[in-house]
Each structure stands twice: as C-alpha cells, then as structure tokens.
Backbone bond lengths (Angstrom), bond angles and torsions (degrees), N, CA, C in turn:
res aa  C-N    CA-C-N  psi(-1)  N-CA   C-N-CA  omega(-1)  CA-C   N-CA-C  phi
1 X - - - 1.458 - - 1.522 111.28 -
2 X 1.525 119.78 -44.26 1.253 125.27 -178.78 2.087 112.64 -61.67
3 X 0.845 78.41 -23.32 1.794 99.15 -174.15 1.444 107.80 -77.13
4 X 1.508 105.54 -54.43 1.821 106.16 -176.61 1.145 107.25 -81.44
5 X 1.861 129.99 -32.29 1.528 120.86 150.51 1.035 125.66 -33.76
6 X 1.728 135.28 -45.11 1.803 138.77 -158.71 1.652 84.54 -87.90
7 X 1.808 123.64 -45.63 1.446 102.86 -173.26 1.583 125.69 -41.64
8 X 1.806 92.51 -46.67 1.515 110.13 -179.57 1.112 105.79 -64.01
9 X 1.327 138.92 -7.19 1.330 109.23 -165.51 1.456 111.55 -102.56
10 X 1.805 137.47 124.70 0.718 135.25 -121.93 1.761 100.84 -87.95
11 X 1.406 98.21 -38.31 1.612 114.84 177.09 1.514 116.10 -62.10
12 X 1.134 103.97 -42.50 2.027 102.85 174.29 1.602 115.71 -71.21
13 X 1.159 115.31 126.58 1.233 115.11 -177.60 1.526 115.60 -103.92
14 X 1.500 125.35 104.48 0.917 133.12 177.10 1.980 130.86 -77.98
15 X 1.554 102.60 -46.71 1.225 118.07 152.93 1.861 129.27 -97.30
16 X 0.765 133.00 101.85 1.327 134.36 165.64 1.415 123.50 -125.16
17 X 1.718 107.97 168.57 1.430 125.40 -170.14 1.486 125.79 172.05
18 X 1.248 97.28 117.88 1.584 115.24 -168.66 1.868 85.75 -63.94
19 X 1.886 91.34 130.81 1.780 92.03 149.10 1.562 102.74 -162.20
20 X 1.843 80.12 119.16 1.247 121.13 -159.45 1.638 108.37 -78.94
21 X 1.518 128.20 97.19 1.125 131.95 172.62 1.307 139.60 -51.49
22 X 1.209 160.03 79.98 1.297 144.26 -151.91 1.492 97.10 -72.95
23 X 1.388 115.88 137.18 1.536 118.44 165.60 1.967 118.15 -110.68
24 X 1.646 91.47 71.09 1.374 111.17 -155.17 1.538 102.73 -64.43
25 X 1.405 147.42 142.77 1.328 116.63 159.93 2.089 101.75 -124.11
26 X 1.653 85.28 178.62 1.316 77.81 -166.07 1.687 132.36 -82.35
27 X 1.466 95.37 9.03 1.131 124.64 -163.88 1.976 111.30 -108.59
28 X 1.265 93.23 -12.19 1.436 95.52 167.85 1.716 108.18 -92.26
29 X 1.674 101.62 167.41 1.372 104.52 151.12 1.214 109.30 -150.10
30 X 1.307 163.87 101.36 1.140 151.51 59.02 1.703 115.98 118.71
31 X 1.307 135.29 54.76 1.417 107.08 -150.46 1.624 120.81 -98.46
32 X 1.516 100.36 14.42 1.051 90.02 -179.63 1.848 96.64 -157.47
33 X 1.208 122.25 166.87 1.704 128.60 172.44 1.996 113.08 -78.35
34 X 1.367 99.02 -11.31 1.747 99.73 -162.43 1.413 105.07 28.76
35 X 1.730 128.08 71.55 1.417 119.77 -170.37 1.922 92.02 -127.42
36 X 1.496 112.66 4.68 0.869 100.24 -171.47 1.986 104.75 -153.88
37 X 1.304 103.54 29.52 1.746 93.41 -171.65 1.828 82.44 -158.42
38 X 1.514 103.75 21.88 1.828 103.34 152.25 1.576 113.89 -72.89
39 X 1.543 105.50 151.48 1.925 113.89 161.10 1.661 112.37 -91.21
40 X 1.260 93.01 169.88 1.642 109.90 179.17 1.327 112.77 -126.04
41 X 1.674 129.86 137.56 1.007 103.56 166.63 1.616 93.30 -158.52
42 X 1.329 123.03 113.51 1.789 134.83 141.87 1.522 110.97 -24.51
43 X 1.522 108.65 141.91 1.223 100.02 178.03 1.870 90.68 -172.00
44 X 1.253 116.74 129.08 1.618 135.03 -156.48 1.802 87.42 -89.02
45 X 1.344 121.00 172.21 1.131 138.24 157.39 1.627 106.25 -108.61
46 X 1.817 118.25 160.63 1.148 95.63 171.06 1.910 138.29 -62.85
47 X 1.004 131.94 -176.69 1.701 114.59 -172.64 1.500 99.32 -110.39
48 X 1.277 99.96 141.40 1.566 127.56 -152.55 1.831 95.99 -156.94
49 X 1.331 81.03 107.37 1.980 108.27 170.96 1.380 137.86 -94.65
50 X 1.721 117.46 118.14 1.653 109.62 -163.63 1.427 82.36 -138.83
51 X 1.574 88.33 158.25 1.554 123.40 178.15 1.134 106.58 -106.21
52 X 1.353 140.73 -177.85 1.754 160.35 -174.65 1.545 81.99 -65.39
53 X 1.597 110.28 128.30 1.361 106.02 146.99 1.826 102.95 78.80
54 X 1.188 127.86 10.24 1.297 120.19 170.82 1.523 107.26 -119.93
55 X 1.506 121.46 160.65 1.057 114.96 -160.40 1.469 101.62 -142.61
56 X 1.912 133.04 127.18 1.439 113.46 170.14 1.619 104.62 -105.88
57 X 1.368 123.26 178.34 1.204 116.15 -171.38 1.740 79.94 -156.19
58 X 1.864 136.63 82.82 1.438 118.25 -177.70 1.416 103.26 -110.49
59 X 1.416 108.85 -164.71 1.534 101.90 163.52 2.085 88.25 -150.79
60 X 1.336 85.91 160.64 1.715 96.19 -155.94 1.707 94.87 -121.45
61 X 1.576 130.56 84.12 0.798 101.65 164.28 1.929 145.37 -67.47
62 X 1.328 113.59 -165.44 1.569 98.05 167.09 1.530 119.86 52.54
63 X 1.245 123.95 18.01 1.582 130.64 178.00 1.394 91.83 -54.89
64 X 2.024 95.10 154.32 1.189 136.26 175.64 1.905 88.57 -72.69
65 X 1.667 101.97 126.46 1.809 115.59 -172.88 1.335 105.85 -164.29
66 X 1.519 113.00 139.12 1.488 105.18 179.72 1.387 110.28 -71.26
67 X 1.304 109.57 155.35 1.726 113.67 -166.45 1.534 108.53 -112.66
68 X 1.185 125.23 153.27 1.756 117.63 137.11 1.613 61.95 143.00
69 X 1.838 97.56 -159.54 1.741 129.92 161.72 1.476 121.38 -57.03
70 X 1.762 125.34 70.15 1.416 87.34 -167.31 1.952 92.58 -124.15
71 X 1.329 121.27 -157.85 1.322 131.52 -169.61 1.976 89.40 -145.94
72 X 1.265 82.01 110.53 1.257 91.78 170.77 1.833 115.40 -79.09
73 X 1.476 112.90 153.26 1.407 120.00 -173.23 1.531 100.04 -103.41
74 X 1.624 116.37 -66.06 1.302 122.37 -170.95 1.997 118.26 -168.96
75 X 1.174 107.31 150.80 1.487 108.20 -156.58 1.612 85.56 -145.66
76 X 1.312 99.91 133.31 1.264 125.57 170.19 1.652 105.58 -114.27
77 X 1.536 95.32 179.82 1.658 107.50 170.86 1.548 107.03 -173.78
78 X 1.399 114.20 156.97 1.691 113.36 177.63 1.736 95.75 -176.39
79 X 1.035 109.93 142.81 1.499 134.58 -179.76 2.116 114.87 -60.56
80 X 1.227 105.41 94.09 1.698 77.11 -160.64 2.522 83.85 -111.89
81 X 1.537 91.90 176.14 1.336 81.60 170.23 2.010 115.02 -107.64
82 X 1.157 105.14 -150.40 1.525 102.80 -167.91 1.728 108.33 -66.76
83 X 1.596 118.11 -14.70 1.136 108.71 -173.06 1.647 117.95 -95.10
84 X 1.672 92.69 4.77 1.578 118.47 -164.91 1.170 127.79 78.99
85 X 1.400 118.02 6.33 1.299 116.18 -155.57 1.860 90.88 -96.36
86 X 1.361 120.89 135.56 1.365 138.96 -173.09 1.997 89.60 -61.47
87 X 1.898 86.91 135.75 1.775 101.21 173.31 1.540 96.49 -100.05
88 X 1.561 94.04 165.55 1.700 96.60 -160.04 1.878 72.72 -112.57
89 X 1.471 89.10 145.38 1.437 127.90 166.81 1.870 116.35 -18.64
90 X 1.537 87.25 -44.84 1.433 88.51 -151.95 1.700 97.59 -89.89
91 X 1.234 118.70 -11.00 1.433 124.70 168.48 0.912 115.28 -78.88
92 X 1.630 131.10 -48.39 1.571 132.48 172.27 1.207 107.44 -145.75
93 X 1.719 102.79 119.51 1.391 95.87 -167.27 1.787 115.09 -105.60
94 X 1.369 129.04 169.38 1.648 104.67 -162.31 1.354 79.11 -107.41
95 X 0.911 142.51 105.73 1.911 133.42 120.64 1.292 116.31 11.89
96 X 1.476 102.64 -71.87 1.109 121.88 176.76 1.665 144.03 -169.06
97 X 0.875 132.05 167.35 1.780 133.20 -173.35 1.159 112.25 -145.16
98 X 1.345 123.42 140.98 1.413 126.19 173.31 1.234 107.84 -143.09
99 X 1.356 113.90 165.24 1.569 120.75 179.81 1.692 103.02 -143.34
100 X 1.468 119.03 107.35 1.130 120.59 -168.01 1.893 112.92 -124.09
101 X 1.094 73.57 126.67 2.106 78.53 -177.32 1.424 104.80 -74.51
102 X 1.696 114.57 168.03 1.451 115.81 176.90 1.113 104.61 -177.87
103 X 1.160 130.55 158.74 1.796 134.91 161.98 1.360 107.15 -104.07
104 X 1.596 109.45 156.76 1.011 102.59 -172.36 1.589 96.93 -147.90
105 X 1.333 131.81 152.83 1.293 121.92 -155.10 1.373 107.73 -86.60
106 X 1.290 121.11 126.15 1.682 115.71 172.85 1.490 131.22 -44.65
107 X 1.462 112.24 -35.76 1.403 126.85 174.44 1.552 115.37 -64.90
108 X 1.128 122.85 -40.51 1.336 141.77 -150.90 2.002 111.24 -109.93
109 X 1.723 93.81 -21.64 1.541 71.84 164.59 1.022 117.74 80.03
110 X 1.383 143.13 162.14 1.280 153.28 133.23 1.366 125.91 4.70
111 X 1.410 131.89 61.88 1.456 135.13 -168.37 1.281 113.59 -157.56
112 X 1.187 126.27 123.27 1.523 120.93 -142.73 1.341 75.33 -136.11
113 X 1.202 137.20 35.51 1.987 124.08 134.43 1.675 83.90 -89.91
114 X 1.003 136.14 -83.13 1.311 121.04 -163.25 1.809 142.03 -63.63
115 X 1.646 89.83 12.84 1.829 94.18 165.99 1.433 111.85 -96.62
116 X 1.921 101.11 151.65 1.364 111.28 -171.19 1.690 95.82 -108.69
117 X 1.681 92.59 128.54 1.338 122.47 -172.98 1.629 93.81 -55.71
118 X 1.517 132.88 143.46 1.602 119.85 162.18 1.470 95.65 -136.21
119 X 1.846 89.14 83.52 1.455 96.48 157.52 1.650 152.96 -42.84
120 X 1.224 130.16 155.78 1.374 120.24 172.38 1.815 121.27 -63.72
121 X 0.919 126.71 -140.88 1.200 119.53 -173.90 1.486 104.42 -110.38
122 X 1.396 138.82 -9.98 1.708 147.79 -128.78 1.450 94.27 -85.20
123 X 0.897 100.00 -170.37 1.763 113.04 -157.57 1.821 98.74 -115.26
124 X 1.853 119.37 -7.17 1.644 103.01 -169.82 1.727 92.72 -110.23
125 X 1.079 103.44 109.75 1.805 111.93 168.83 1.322 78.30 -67.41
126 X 1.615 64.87 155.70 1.680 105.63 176.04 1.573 109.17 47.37
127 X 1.516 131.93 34.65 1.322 119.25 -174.04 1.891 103.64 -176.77
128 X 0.861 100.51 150.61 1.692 111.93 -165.08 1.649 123.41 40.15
129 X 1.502 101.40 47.22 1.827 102.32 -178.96 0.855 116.81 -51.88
130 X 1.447 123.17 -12.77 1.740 117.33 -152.95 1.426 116.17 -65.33
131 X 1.695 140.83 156.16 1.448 133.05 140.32 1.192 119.46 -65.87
132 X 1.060 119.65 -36.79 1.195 109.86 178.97 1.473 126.00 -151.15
133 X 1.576 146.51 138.00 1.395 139.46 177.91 1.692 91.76 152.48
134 X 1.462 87.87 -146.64 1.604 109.75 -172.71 1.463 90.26 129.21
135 X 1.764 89.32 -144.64 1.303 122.04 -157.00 1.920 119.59 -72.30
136 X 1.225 151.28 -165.97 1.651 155.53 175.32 1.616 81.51 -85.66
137 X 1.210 163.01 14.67 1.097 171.94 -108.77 1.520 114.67 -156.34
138 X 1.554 98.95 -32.84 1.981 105.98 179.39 1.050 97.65 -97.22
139 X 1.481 140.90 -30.55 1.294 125.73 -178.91 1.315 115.08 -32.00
140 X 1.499 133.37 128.56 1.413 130.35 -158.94 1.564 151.66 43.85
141 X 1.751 88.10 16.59 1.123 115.23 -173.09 1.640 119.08 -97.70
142 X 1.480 97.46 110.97 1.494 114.43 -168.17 1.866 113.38 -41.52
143 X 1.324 120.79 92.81 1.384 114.91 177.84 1.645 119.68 -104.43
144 X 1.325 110.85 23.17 1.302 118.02 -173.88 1.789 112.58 -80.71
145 X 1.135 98.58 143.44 1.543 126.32 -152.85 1.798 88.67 -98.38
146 X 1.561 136.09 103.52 0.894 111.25 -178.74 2.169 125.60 -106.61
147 X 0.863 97.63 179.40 1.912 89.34 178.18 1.529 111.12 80.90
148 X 1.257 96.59 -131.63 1.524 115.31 -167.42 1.620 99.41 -101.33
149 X 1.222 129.48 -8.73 1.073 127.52 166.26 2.127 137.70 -80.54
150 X 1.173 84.27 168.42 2.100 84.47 -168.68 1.753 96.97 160.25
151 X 1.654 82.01 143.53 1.256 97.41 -158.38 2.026 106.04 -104.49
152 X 1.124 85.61 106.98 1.452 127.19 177.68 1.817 102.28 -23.24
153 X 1.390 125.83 114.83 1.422 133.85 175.53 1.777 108.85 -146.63
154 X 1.125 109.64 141.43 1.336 108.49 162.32 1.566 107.42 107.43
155 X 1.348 126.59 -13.09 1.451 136.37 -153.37 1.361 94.86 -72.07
156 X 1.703 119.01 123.69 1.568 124.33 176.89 1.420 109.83 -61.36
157 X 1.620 122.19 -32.22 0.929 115.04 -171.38 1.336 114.10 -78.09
158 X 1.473 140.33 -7.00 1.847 150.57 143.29 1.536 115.26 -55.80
159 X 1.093 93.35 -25.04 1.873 85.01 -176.15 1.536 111.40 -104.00
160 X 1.273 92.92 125.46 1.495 120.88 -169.96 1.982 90.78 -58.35
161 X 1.532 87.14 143.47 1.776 89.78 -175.87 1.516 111.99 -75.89
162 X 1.019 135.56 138.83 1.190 144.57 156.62 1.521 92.29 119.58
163 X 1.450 115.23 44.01 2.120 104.96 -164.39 1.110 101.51 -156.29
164 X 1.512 139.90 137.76 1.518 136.80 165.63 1.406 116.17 -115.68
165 X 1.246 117.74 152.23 1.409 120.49 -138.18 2.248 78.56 -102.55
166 X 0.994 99.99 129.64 1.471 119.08 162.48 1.719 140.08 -132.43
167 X 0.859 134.75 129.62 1.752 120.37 168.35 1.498 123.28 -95.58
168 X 1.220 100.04 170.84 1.787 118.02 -149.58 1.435 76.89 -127.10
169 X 1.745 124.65 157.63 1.410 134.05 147.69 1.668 97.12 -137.25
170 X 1.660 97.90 128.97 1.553 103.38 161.83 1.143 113.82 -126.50
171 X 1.315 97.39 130.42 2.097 117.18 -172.04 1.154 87.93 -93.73
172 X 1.128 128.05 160.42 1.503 149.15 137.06 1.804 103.77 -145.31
173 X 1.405 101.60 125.79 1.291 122.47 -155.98 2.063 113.97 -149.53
174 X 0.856 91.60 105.06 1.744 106.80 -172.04 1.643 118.65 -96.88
175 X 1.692 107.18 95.44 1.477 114.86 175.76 1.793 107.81 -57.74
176 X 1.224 106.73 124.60 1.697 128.63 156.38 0.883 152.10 -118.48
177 X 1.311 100.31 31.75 1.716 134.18 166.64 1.307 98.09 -68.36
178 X 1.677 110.87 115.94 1.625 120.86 168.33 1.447 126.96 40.48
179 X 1.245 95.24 41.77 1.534 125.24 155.80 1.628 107.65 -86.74
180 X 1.788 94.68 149.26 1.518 97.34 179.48 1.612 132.15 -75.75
181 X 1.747 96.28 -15.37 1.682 90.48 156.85 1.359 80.12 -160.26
182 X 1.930 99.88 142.76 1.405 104.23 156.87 1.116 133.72 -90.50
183 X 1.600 120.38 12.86 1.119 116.88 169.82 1.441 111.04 -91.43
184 X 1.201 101.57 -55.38 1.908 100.72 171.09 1.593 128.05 -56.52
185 X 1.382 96.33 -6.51 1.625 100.42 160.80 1.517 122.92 -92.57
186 X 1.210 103.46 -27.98 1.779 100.83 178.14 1.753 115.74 -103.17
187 X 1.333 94.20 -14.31 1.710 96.01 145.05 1.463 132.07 -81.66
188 X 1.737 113.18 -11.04 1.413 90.51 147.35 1.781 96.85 106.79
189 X 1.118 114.26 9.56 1.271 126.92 -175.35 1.619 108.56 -60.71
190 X 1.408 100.88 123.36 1.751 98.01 177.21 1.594 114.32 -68.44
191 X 1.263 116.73 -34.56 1.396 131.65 -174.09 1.325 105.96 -63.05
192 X 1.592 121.22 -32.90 1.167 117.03 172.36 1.732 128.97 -79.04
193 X 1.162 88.58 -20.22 1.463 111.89 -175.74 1.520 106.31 -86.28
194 X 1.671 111.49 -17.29 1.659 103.80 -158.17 1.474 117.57 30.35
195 X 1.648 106.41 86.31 1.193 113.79 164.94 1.403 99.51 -176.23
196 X 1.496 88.83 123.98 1.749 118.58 148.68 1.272 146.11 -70.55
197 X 1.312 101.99 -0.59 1.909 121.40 -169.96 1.754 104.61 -139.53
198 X 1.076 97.41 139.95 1.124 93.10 -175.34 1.968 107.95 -92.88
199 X 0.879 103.07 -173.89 1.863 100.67 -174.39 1.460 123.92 -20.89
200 X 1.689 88.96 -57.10 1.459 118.57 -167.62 1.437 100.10 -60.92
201 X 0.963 123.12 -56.83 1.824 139.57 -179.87 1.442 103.43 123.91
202 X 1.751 110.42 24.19 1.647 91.59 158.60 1.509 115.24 -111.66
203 X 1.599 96.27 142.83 1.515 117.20 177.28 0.953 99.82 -26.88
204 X 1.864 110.50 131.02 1.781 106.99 152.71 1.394 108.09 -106.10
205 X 1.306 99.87 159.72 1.305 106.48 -168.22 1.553 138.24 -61.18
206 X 1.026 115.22 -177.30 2.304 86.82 -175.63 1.626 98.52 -97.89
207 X 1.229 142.18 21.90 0.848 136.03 178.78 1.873 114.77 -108.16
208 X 1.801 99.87 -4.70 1.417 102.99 -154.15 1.948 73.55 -109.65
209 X 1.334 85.59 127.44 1.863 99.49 -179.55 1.439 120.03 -113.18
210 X 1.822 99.61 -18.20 1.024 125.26 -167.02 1.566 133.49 -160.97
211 X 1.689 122.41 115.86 1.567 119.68 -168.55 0.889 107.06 167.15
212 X 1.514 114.29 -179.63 1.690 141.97 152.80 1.780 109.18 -17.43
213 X 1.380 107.55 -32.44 1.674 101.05 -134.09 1.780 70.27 -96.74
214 X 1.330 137.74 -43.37 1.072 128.58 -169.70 1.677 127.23 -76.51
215 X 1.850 103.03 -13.78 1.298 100.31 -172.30 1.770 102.31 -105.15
216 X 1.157 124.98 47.18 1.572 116.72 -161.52 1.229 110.18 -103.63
217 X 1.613 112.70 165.96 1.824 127.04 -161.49 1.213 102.38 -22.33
218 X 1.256 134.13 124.80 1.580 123.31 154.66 1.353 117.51 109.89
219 X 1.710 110.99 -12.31 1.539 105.31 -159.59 1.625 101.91 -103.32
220 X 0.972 123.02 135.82 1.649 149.40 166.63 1.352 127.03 -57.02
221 X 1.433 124.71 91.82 1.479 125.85 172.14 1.899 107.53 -67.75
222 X 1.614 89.26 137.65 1.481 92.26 -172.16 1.963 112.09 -66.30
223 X 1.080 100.23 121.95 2.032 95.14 167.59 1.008 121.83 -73.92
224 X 1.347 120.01 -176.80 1.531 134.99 -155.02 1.691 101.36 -115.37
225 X 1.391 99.09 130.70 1.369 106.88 -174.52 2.002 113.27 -61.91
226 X 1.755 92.50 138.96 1.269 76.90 -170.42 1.859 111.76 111.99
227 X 1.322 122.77 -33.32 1.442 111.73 -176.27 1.337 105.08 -94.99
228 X 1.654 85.94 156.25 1.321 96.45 -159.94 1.665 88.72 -107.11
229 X 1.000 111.47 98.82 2.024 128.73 144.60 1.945 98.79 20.59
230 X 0.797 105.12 110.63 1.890 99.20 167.92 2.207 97.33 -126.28
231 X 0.934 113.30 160.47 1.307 123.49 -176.16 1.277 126.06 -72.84
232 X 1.588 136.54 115.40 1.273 130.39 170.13 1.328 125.46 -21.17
233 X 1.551 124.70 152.65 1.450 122.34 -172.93 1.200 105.21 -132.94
234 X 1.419 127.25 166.35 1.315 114.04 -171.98 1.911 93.39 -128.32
235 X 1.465 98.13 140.19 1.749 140.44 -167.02 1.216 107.67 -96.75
236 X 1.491 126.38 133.02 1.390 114.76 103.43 1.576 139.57 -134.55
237 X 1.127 126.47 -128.23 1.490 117.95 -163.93 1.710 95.18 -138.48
238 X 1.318 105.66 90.23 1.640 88.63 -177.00 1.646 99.14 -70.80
239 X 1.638 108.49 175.15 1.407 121.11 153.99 1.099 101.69 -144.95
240 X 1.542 111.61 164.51 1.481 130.19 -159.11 1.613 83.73 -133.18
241 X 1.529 127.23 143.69 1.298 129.85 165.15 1.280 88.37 -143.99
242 X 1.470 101.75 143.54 2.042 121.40 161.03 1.602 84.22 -112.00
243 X 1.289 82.45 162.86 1.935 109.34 154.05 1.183 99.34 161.35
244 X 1.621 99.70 159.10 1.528 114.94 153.40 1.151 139.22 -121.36
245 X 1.729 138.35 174.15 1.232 117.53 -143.49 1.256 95.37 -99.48
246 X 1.759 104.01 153.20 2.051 105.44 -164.13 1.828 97.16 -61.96
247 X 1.543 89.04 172.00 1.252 114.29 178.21 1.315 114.25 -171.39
248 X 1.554 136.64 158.75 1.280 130.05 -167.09 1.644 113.12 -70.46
249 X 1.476 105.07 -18.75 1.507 113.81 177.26 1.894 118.93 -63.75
250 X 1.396 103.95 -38.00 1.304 95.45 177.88 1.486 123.81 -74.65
251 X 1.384 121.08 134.80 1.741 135.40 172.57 1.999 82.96 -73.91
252 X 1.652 85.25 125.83 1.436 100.09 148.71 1.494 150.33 -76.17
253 X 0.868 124.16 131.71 1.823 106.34 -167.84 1.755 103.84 -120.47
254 X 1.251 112.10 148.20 1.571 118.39 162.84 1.506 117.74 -119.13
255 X 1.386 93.19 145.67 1.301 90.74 175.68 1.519 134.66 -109.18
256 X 0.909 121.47 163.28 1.440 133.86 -173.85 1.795 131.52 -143.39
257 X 1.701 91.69 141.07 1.866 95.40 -150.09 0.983 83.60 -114.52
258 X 1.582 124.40 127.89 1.781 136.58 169.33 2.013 92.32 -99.48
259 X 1.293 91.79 129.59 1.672 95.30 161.26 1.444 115.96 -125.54
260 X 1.613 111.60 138.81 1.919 95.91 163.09 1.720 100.99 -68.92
261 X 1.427 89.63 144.03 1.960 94.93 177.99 1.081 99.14 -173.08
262 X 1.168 107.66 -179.20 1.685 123.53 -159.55 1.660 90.40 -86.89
263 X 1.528 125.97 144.91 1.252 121.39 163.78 1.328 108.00 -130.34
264 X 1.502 127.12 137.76 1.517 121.75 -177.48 1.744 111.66 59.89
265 X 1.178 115.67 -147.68 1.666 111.83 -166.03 1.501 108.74 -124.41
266 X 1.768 110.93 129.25 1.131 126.65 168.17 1.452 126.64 -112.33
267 X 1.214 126.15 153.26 1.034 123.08 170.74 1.653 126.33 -106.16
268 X 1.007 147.00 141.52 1.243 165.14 -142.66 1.370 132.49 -159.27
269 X 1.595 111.44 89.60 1.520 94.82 -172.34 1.660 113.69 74.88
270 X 0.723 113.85 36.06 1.414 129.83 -159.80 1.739 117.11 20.88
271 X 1.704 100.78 48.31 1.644 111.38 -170.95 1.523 82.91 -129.11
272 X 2.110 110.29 144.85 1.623 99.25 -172.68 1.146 82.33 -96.21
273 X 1.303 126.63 170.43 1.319 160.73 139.47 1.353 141.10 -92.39
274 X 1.368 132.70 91.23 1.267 138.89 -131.32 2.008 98.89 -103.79
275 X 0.962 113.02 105.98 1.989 101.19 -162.22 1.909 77.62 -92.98
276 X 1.619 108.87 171.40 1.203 123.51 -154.88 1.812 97.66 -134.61
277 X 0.974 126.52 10.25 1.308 134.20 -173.30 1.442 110.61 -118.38
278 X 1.381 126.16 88.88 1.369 123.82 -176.76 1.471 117.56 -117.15
C-alpha cells in the first residue's frame, strides 16, 4: 500500500530520465567535439548536520556555479562528510537533490517571491524545474553530454533585463543510523515518522500512508529500541560541473524529465485524487 501510495503521489518521483534533445539545424555544422578543451570545477553546498533518524529537506539559494555563456557537459553530486570523504547510502540516504536555475532581480536582491523560475523544457508546469538531480539513484550516474553538444546557460539574450541569472540546490537527505527500518524511513512512512500533518501543519489525509508530506525539514524517523544515541555530523552535497564556454559551434540540447505520476483524476479508497502534472 505504502508503495502504490509514493507511485501515486504526484511530487515523488519514482521513475525518471533525462532525454536530451539535440536542436540540430540544417544550416549549422559543427566544427569541433569540445571533448577535450572543457573546465572542471568542485563546489560544496552549505553544511547542514543530522543525527540517527533526523531528516533536512532545505533549499540553498545563490549557490557557488560557473557563470557567463557557457554549455554545460556534465554534473554530478553525492553526499560526502566534513573530511570529504563520500557517506554510503545506507547511513544517509538522499531522497533527493536538485539543481535549479532562476533570475533574480538586481534591484531587489535576495527575495525569492520575486525570482523567475527558468525551467527545463518538461511537460509538468509548475513541477520538476530542475536540470539536473532527483533521486540517491544519480549517484554515479553517467550524465555526460557528448560531441558537439551542451546544454546552453547563461545567454544575455534569455535573461529578462533588470535580472541575473543564478542557481538554487535543494538537498533533502534522511539520516538512518539505528532507525527501526531503513526502508520505511526513506520511503517516507508516516507511521514511522508519527505524523499526521504534513510540514505546513495541514492534515493529511487518511488515505496518505506514505511521502514527501511525512518525511519533511525537521521531522524524526522513529529508532530501534535499544540504541544508544551517537552525535550529529555535519554534511554536505558536493557537485562536480564540466562545461565549456558557448560558441557558435556547439548544437544545443534541452532537457526533459518523464515521471510515473498521477495524471488527471483518480480515485482511491473511494477518496479522488487530483495529480497536478498534465
């Protein structure tokens, strides 16, 4: 039940997959692979500390990102601790990561009612903007952009005037150190979580057993009788980005996020369910 609940649920993404379009035309040609005169550059998220059984869910605006005109190649990510050394899955597992572009108004500063989201190409308004992330699922997951292709960021002529183009990263990441199951904790189990409300403090419904709404910033997977308490550690989320800087030679690509999700209206338990991705 907990399983066909997270399918339904429109926000958790269970299936996904970047497919990267070339927008070839016939009038270009191509003069080079850029397979070998890309940059590299590491770059930390801020540090964010959990104990057994605690869970954050933030979002980081203004991240450290290479800037100007460039075509990105490929971006990784993985959970490491203060000594850098990569955490294994089964200790803290990521839910999820995203990396989301946006403008944000020069005048105004730091205020995220007034930045414009600059979504990917996907088909769910209002829902999965990200370029790149998801699920503990990309960890080592080949995202390299190959040939003459790279996906187009930074272009003055996209950014609305009076706006500078910036990115956001949101971790949400669930400690499972001596918890009573790690599967029912990183699936999101309300029962495990003991909770009836979701973040916000509105009731979820009696049909929702399992999700997003139960595992959010702050909330506590129940432990296993018997452990003995060990001390919070402090996280972050490296990322790895290549690219190189635009030029008329590179074919542009967009991307696009397929999710299983609810589409149009279901019923459940004889309760409808309205999914938001059409």
């Amino acid at each position: 039940q907990v399983k066909l609940t997270m399918l339904v649920c429109a926000w958790r993404t269970l299936l996904s997959s970047f497919l990267m379009v070339a927008l070839a035309h016939a009038s270009q040609s191509p003069r080079g692979d850029h397979e070998t005169d890309w940059k590299s550059a590491a770059f930390l998220s801020p540090k964010f500390s959990l104990g057994p059984g605690s869970v954050q869910n933030k979002y980081y605006p203004d991240i450290d990102f290479p800037r100007g005109h460039i075509a990105m190649k490929q971006v990784n990510a993985e959970l490491v601790d203060e000594e850098g050394n990569p955490v294994p899955l089964y200790e803290t597992y990521i839910h999820h990561w995203l990396l989301l572009r946006y403008y944000e108004p020069v005048a105004v500063g730091r205020n995220l009612s007034k930045i414009i989201v600059a979504r990917n190409s996907g088909v769910c308004p209002n829902a999965l903007d990200q370029y790149f992330g998801l699920g503990s699922e990309t960890r080592r997951t080949e995202t390299h952009v190959p040939g003459p292709y790279g996906i187009e960021v930074g272009n003055p002529a996209e950014i609305p005037d009076g706006y500078k183009e910036k990115w956001m990263l949101n971790v949400h990441a669930i400690d499972t150190r001596g918890v009573e199951s790690r599967l029912g904790c990183t699936e999101c189990r309300c029962d495990l979580y003991n909770v009836t409300k979701g973040g916000d403090g509105t009731p979820l419904p009696k049909h929702y057993l399992g999700g997003l709404s139960c595992c959010y910033d702050g909330a506590q997977c129940r432990l296993r009788k018997g452990f003995e308490m060990i001390n919070s550690r402090g996280l972050y989320l490296k990322y790895t980005v290549k690219w190189v800087d635009w030029d008329v030679s590179i074919v542009p690509v967009r991307i696009y996020i397929l999710d299983v999700t609810v589409i149009g209206t279901r019923i459940v338990n004889k309760t409808v369910i309205q999914g938001n991705c059409q």
